[in-house]
C-alpha angles and dihedrals in degrees: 000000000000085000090055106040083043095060093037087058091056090045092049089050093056097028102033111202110219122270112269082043093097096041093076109255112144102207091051089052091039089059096046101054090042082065105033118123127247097266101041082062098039090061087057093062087038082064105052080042085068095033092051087049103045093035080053099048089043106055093050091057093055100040088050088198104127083236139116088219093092086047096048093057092054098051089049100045083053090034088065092044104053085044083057098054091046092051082050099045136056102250132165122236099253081053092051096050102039084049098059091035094056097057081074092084098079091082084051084052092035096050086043095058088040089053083050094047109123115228 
């Protein structure tokens, strides 16, 4: 979640969302990001393609099993979420896919971490 919040800072600072758009309310957000423009959006997935990485490697550090299980969990507890906010959400379909490929990154995060691992 750090990874994403990190890069949607960056891409708020460069792209501002307007400004009822943090306080929660849905149709503002709705109709921000119905009207976003390509790269405010694109830093979004740039986030959960860090966030995918890093959640991957990390969880196969921790779980120290030489396995991608720890990893998996991971990709499909963000993966669900990410569905959620594009249900939510009116998101356009490279957005949609980009946004569910991505998640696959855990097991590059994850196989990363498992080459590293100290015997």
């Amino acid at each position: 979640m750090i990874c994403i919040i990190i890069i949607e800072k960056i891409g708020h600072q460069l792209y501002p969302p307007p400004a009822g758009a943090g306080s929660g309310d849905m149709l503002v957000m709705k109709e921000y990001v119905a009207h976003a423009p390509f790269m405010a959006l694109f830093f979004v997935i740039i986030g959960y393609a860090l966030a995918a990485f890093v959640s991957g490697f990390t969880a196969a550090k921790v779980a120290n099993d030489g396995k991608h299980t720890s990893a998996a969990v991971c990709g499909v507890i963000f993966l669900c979420i990410t569905m959620y906010m594009m249900i939510s959400l009116p998101t356009p379909i490279w957005f949609w896919i980009s946004g569910i490929v991505v998640w696959g990154l855990v097991f590059a995060g994850s196989k990363l971490a498992l080459k590293t691992k100290k015997t």
